[in-house]
KOLMI-486471 format. One record per residue (C-alpha): x, y, z; residue number from 1. Coordinates in nm, 3 decimals. Each point is the difference from the previous one (the first is absolute). Layout:
c1=X&c2=Y&c3=Z&pos=NUM
...
END
This chain:
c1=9.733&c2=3.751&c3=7.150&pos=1
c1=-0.251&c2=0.272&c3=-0.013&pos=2
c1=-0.270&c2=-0.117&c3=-0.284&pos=3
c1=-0.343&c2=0.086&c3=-0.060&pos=4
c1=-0.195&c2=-0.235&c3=0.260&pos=5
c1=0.269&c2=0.161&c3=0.328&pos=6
c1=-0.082&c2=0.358&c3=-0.163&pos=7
c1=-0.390&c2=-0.030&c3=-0.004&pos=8
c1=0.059&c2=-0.129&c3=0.338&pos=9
c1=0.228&c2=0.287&c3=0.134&pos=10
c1=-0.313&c2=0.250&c3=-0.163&pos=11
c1=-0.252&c2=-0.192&c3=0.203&pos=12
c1=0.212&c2=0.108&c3=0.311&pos=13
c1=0.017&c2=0.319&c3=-0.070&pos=14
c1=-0.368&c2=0.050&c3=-0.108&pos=15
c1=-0.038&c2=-0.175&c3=0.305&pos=16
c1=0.157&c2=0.220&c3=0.204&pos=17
c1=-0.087&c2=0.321&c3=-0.139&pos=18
c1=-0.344&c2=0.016&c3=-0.144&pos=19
c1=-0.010&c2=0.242&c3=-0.312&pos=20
c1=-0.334&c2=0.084&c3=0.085&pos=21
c1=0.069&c2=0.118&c3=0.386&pos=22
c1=0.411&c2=0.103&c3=-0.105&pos=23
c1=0.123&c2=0.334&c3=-0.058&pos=24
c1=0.099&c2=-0.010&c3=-0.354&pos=25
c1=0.382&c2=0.099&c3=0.093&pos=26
c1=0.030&c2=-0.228&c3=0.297&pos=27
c1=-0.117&c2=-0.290&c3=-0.244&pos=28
c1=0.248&c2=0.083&c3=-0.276&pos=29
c1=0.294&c2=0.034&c3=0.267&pos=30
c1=-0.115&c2=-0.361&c3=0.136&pos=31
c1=0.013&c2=-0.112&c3=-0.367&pos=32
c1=0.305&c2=0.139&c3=-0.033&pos=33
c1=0.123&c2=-0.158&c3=0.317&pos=34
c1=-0.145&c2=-0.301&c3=-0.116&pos=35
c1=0.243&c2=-0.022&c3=-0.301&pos=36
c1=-0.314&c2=0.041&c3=-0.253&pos=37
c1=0.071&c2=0.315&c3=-0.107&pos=38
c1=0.190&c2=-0.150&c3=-0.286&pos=39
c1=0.108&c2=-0.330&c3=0.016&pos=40
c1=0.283&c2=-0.026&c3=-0.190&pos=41
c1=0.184&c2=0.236&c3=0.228&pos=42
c1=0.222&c2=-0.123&c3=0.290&pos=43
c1=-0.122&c2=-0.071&c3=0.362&pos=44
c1=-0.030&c2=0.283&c3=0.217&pos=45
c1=-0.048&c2=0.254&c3=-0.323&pos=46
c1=-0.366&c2=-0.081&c3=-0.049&pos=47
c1=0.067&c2=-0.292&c3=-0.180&pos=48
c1=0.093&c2=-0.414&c3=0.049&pos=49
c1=0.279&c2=-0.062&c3=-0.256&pos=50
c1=-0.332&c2=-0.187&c3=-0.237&pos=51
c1=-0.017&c2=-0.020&c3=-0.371&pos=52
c1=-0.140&c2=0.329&c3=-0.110&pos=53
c1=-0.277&c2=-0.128&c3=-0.215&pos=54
c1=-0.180&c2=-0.148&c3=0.339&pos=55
c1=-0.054&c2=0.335&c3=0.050&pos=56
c1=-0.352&c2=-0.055&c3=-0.143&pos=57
c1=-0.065&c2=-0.248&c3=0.252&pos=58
c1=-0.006&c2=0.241&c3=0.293&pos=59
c1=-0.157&c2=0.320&c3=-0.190&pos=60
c1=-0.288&c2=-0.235&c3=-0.092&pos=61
c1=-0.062&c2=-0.137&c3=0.348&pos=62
c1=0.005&c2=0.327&c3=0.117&pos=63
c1=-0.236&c2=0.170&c3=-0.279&pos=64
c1=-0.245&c2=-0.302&c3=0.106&pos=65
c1=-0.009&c2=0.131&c3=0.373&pos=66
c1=-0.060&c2=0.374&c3=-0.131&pos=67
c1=0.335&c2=0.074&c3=0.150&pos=68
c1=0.130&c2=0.372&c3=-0.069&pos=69
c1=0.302&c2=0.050&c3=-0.272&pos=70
c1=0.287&c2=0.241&c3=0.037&pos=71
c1=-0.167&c2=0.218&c3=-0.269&pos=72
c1=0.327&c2=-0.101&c3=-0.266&pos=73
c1=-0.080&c2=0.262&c3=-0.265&pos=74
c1=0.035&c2=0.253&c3=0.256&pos=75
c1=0.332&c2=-0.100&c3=0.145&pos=76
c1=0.127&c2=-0.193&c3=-0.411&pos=77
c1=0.314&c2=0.222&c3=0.047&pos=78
c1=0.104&c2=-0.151&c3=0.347&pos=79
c1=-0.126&c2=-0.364&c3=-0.105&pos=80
c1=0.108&c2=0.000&c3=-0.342&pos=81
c1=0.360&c2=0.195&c3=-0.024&pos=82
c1=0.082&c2=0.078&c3=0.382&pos=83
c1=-0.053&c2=-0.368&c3=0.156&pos=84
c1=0.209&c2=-0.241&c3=-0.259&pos=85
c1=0.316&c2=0.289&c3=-0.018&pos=86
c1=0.018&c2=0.013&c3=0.430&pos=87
c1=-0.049&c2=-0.372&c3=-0.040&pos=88
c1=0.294&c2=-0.048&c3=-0.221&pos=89
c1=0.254&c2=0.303&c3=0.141&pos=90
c1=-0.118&c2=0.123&c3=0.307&pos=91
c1=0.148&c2=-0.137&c3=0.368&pos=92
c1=-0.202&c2=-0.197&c3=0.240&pos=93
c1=-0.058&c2=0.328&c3=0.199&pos=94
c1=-0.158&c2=0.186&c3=-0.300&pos=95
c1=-0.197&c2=-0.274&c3=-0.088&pos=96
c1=-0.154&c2=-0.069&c3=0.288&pos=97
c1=-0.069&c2=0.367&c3=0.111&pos=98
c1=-0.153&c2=0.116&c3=-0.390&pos=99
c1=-0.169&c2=-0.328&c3=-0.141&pos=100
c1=-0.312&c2=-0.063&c3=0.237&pos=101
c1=-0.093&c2=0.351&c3=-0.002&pos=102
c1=0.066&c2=0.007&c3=-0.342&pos=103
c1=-0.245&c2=-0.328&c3=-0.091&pos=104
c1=-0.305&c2=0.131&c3=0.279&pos=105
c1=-0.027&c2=0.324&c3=-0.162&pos=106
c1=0.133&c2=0.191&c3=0.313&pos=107
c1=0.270&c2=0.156&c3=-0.199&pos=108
c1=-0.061&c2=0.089&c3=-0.407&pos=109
c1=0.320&c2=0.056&c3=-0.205&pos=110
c1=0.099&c2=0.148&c3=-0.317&pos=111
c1=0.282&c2=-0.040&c3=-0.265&pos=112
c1=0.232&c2=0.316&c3=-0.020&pos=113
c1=0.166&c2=-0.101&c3=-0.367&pos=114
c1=-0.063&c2=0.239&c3=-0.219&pos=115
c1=0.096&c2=0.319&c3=-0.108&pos=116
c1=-0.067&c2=0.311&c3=-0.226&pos=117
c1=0.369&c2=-0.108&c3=-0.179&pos=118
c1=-0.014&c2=-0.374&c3=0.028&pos=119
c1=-0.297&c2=-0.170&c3=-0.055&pos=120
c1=0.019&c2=-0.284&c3=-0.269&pos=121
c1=0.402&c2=0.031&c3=0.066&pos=122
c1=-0.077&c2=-0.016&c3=0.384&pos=123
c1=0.422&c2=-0.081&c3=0.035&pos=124
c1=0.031&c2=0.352&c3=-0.109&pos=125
c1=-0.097&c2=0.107&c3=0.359&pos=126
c1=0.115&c2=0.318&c3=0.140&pos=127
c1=-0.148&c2=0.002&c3=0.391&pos=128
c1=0.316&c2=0.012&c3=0.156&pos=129
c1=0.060&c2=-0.149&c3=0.405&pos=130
c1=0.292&c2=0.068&c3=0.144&pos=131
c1=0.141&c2=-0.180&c3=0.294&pos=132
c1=0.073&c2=0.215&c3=0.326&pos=133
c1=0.373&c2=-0.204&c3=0.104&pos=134
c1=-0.144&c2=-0.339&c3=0.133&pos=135
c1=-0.348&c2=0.168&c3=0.093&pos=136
c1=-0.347&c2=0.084&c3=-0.184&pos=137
c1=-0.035&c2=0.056&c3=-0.375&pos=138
c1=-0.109&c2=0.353&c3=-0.079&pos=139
c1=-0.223&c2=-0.022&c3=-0.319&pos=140
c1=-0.090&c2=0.290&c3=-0.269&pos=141
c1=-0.210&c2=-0.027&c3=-0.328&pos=142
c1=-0.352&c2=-0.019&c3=-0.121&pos=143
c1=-0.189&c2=-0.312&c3=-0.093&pos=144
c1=-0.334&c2=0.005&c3=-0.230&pos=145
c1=-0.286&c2=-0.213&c3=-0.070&pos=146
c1=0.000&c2=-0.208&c3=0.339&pos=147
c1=-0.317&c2=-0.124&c3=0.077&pos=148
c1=-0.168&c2=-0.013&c3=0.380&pos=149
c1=0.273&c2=0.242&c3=0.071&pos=150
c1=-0.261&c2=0.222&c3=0.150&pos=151
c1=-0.093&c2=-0.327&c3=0.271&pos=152
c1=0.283&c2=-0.185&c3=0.029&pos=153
c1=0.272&c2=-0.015&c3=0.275&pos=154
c1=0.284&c2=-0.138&c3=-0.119&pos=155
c1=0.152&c2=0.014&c3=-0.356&pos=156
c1=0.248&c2=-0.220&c3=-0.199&pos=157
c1=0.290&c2=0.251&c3=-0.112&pos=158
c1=0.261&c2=-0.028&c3=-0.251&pos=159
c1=0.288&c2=0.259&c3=-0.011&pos=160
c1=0.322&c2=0.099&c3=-0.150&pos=161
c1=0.232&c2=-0.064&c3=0.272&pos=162
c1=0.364&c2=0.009&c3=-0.258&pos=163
c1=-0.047&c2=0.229&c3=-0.255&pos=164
c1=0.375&c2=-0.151&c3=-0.127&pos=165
c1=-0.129&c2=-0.293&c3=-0.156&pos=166
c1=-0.176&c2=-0.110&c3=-0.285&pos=167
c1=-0.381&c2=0.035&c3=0.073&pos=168
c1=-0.146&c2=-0.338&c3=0.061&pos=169
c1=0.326&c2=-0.025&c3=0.280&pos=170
c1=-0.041&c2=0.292&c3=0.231&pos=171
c1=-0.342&c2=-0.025&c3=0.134&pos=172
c1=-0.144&c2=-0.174&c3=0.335&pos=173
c1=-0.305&c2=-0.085&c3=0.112&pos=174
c1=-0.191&c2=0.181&c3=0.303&pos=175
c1=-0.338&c2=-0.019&c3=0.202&pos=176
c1=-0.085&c2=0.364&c3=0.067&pos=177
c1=-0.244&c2=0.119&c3=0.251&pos=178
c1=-0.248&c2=0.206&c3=-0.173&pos=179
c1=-0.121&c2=0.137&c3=0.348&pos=180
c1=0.399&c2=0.192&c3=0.035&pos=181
c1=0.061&c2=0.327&c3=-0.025&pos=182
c1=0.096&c2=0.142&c3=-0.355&pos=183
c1=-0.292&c2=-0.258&c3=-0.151&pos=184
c1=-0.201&c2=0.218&c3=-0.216&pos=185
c1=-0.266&c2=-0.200&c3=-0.175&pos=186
c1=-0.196&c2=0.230&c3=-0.286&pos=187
c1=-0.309&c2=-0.166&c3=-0.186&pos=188
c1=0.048&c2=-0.055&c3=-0.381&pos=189
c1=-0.348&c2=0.074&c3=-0.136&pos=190
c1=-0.093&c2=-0.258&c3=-0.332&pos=191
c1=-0.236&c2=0.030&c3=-0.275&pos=192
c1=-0.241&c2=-0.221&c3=0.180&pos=193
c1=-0.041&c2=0.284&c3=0.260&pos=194
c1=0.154&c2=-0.196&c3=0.294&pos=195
c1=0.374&c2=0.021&c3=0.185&pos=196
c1=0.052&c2=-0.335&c3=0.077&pos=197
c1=0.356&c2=0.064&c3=-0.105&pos=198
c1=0.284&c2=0.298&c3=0.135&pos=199
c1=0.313&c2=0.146&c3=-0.039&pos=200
c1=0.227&c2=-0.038&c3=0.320&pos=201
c1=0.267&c2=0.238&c3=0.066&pos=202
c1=0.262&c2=-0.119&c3=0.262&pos=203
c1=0.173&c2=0.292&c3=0.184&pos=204
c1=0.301&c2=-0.091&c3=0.218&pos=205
c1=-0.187&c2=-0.331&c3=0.093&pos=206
c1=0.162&c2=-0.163&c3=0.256&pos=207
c1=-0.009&c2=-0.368&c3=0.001&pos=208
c1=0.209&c2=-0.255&c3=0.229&pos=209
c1=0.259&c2=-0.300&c3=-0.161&pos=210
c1=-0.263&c2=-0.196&c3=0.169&pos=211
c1=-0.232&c2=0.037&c3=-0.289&pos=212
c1=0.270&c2=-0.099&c3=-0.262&pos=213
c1=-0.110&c2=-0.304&c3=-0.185&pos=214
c1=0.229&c2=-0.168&c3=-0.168&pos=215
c1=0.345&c2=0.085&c3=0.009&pos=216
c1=0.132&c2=0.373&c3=-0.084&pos=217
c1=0.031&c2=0.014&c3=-0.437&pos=218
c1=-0.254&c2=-0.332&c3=-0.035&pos=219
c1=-0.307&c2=0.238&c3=0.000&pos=220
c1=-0.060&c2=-0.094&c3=-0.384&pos=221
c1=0.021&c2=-0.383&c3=0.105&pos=222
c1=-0.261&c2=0.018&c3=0.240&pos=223
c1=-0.185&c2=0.267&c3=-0.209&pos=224
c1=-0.059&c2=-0.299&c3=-0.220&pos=225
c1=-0.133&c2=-0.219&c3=0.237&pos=226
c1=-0.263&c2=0.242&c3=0.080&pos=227
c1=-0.076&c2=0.100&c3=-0.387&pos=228
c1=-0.043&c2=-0.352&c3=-0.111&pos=229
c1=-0.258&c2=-0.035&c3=0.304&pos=230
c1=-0.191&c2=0.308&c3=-0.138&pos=231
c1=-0.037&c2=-0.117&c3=-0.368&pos=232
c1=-0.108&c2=-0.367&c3=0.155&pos=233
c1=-0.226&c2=0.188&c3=0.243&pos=234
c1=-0.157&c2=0.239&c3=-0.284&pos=235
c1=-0.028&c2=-0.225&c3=-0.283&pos=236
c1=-0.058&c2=-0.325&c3=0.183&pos=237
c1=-0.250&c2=0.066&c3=0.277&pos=238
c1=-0.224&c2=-0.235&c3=0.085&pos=239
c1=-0.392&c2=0.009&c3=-0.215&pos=240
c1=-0.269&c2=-0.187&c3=-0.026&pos=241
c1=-0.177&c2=-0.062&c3=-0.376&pos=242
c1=-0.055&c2=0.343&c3=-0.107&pos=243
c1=0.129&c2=0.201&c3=0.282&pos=244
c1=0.168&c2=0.258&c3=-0.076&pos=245
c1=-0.068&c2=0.289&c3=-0.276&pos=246
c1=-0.190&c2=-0.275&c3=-0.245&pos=247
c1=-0.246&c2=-0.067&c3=0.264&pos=248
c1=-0.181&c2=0.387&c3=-0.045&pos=249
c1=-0.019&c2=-0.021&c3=-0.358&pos=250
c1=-0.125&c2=-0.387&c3=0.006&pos=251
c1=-0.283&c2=0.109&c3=0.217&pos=252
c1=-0.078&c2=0.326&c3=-0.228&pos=253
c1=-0.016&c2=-0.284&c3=-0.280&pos=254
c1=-0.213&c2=-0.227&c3=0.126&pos=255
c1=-0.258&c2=0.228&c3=0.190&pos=256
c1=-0.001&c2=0.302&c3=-0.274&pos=257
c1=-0.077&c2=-0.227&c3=-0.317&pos=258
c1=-0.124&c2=0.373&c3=-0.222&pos=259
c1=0.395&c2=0.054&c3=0.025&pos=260
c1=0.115&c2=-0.298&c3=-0.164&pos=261
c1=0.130&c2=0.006&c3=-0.390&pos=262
c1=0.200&c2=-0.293&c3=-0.165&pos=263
c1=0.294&c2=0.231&c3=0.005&pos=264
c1=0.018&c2=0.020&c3=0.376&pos=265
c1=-0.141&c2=-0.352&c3=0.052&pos=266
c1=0.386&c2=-0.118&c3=-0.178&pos=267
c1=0.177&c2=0.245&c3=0.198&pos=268
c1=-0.163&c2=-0.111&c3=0.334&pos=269
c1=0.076&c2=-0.391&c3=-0.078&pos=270
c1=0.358&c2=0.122&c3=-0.103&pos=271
c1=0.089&c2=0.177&c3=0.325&pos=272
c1=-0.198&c2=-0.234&c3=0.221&pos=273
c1=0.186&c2=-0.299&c3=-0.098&pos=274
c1=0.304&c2=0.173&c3=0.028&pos=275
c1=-0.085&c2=0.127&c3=0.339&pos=276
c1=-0.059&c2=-0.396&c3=0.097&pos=277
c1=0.370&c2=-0.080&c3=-0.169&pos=278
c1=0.158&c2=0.293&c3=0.262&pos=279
c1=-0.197&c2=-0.139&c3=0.306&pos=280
c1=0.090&c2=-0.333&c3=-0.064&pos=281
c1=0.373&c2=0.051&c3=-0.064&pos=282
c1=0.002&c2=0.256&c3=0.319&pos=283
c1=-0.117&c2=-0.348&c3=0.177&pos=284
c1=0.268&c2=-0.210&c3=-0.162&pos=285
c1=0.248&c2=0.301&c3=0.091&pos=286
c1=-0.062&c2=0.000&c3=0.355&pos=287
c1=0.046&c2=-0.354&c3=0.000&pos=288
c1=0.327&c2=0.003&c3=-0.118&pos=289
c1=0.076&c2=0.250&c3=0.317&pos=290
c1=-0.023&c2=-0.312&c3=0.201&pos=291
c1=0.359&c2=-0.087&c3=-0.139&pos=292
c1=0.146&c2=0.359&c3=0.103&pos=293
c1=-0.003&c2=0.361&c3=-0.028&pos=294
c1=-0.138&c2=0.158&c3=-0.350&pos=295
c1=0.210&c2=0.056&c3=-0.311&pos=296
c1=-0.013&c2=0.218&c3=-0.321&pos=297
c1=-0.372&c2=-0.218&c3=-0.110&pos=298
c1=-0.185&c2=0.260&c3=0.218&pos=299
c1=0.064&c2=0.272&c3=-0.244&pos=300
c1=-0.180&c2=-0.222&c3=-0.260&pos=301
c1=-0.287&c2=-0.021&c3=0.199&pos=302
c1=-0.023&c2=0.380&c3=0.114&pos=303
c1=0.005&c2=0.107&c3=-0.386&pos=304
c1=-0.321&c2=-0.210&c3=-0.062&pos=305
c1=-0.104&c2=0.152&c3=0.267&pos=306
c1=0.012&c2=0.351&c3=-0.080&pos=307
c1=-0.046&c2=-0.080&c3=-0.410&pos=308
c1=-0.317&c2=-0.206&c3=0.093&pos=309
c1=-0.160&c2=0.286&c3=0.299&pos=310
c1=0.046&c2=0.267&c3=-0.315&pos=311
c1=-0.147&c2=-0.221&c3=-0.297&pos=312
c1=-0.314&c2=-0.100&c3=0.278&pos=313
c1=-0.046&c2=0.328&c3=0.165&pos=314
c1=0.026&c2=0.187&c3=-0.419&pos=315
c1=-0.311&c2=-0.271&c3=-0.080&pos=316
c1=-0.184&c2=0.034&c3=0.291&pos=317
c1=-0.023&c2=0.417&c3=-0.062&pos=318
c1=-0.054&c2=-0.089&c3=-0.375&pos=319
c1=-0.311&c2=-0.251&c3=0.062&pos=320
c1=-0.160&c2=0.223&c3=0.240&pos=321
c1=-0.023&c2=0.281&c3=-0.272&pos=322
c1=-0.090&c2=0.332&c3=0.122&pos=323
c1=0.014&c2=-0.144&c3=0.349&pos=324
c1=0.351&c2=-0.051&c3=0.030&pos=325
c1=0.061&c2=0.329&c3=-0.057&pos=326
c1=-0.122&c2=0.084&c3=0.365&pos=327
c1=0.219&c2=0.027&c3=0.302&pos=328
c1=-0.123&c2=-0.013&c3=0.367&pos=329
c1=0.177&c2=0.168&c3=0.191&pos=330
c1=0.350&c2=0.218&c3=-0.066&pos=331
c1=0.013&c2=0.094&c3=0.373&pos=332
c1=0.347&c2=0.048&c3=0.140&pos=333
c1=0.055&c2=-0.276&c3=0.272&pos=334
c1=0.258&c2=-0.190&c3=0.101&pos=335
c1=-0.100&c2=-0.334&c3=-0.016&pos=336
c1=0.134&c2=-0.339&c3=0.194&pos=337
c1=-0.070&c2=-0.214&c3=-0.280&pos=338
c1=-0.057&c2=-0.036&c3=-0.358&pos=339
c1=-0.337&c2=-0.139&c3=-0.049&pos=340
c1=-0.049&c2=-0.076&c3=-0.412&pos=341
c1=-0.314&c2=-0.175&c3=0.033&pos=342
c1=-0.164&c2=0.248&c3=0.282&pos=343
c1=0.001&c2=0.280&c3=-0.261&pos=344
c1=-0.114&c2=0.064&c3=-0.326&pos=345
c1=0.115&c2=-0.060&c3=-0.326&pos=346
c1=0.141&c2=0.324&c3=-0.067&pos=347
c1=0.191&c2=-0.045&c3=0.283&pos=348
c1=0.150&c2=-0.319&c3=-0.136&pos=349
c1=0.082&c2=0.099&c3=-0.290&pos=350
c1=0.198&c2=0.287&c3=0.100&pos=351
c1=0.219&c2=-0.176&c3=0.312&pos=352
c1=0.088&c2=-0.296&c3=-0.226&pos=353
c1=0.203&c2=0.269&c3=-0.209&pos=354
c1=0.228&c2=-0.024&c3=0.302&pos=355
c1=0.038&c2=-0.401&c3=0.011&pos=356
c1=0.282&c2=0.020&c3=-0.303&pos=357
c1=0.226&c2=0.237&c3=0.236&pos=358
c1=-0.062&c2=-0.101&c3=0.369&pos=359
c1=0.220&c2=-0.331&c3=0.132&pos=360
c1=0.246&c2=0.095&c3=-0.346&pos=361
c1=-0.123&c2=0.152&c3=-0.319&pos=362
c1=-0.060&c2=-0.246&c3=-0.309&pos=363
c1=0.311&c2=0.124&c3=-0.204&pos=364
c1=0.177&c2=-0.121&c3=0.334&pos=365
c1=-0.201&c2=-0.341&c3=0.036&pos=366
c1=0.095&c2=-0.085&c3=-0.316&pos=367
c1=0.361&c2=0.026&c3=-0.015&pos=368
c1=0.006&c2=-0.199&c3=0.337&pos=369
c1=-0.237&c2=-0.285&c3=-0.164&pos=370
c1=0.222&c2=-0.003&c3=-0.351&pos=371
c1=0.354&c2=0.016&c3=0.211&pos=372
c1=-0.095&c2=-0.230&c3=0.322&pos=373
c1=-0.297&c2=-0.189&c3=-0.147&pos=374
c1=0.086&c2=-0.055&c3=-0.341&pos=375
c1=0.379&c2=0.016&c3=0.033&pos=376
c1=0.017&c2=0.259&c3=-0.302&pos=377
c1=0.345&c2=0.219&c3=0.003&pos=378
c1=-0.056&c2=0.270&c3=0.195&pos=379
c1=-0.005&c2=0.357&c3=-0.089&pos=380
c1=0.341&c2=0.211&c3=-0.022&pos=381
c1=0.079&c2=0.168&c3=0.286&pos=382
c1=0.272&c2=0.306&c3=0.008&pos=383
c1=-0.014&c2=0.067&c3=0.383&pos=384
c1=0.104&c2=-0.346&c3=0.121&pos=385
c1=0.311&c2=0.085&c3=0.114&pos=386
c1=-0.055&c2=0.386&c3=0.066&pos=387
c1=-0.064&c2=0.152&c3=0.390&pos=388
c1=-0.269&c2=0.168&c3=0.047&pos=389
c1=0.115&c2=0.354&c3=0.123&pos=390
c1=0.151&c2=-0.063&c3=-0.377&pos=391
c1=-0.379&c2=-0.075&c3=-0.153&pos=392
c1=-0.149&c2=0.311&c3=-0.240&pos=393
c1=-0.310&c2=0.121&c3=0.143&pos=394
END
């Protein structure tokens, strides 16, 4: 039985045997990796020792103690987060092994190919079309919009219409796509902040092998929801300390700026703080109910505090700051890996939280799936149950 005493031990070894200090960064994470303390929970031989995933903490703190280098997660949150569990849970031994340690060191950066210009909050409405070549590759046409780290990433998780003859939520099937293939054409999407970190993808006769089918041919919506459920846990329910995250800028602003303060903001500030301690502390108690299994519909709970909480914080922060907050640093044009909220300014905050209540499923979305699947209210009438898709008005 793997428990915390044998997994301090197995990081001793490996500190041990690689040094951080005198390592190449990507040689240590591959010996992590190796070392099956990547991610614990995972199986042997997939960077991982079949553990209890909340001894996780064990090993990232032994390994923060010896100054020993990380994998850099916000940079690679699309591979982690969404990629990892759904080749975990669909994909053969083959593609797991050859996608998820690349995939966890940071070698390889992925992005979600979902959405599109016609189906967006009613992603099953879907019209990229792949069409199977006899028993050979799938040939793949449409455009896809609003993928982040499309512009660095290397592989892509695909859904397409591959039987137009069915109703919609029937006919589609789940792909990895190689973004580095001919007929990828990745075109920045510029945003108000200034920045690109998100494009528009159009897929020209893409060519991509049954090999990277996952799932079976028509499940694509199944194990689309394996990898949504992941992104609403991994957006809403990320790890924080005591005011990380957007309350921590406007905390400081409080205490050190005390010619700002009023009695007006001074409720506000309590208000949103303590609520911002509730959402941390029920992320915690979410991702410790992950030990028992994969996530369900209580992600989208947590990602719509998240986005209502980053627009009330970042709309009080601009607010206190007065004329201030009114500034912007820099509207440059760039194409950024990340997106850093507390390396910018607060005009900058306040204007990429606008995004948080549509990205990883809009609000109006969230909320059905929280009253239907959370709350067990009757769902909403639906006239296209039964109807194919080629059938669908558009």
């Amino acid at each position: 039985m793997t428990d915390a005493p044998e997994l301090r031990r197995r990081t001793a070894e490996l500190l041990a045997a690689h040094p951080p200090a005198t390592t190449d960064r990507l040689d240590f994470l591959r010996a992590r990796f190796d070392a099956g303390l990547a991610w614990v929970h995972y199986p042997e031989g997939l960077g991982g020792l079949g553990a209890p995933r909340s001894l996780q903490a064990v090993v990232d703190a032994e390994l923060e103690a010896a100054n020993a280098p990380d994998n850099d997660p916000r940079r690679i949150g699309i591979g982690l987060g969404m990629a990892a569990p759904t080749i975990l849970a669909y994909g053969t031994e083959e593609q797991k092994r050859q996608y998820l340690r690349p995939l966890w060191t940071g070698e390889e950066v992925w992005c979600q190919l979902f959405s599109e210009p016609g189906a967006g909050s009613d992603l099953a409405a879907l019209g990229t079309r792949a069409v199977r070549e006899g028993e050979g590759d799938w040939v793949v046409n449409g455009q896809k919009v609003w993928t982040s780290s499309a512009h660095l990433a290397r592989w892509a998780i695909l859904i397409a219409r591959t039987d137009p003859d069915v109703p919609k939520h029937r006919g589609i099937t789940y792909f990895i796509c190689d973004m580095t293939d001919p007929g990828v054409d990745v075109r920045p999407l510029r945003q108000v902040t200034g920045e690109a970190e998100f494009n528009e993808v159009f897929l020209t006769d893409v060519r991509i092998p049954d090999a990277r089918r996952l799932g079976e041919v028509g499940d694509g919506w199944k194990v689309a929801q394996t990898t949504l459920n992941n992104e609403r846990v991994a957006i809403g329910g990320m790890r924080l300390p005591r005011e990380g995250g957007m309350i921590g800028p406007v905390s400081k602003t409080w205490r050190e700026r005390p010619e700002l303060r009023t009695h007006d903001f001074h409720q506000r500030l309590l208000k949103l703080w303590v609520e911002a301690e509730t959402a941390r502390l029920t992320a915690e108690r979410l991702r410790q109910q992950l030990v028992a299994g994969q996530p369900g519909p209580e992600g989208a709970g947590m990602k719509l505090a998240f986005a209502r909480l980053n627009q009330e914080i970042s709309g009080l922060e601009v607010e206190l700051r007065g004329e201030e907050g009114l500034l912007y640093d820099d509207w440059t044009m760039r194409r950024p890996e990340l997106v850093d909220f507390v390396g910018r300014d607060a005009g900058y905050r306040y204007l990429r939280s606008k995004g948080n209540s549509i990205e990883g499923g809009t609000t109006e979305v969230l909320l059905n799936i929280v009253a239907e699947r959370v709350l067990g209210l009757p769902a909403e009438p639906r006239t296209d149950k039964d109807v194919a898709w080629k059938d669908l008005a558009r």
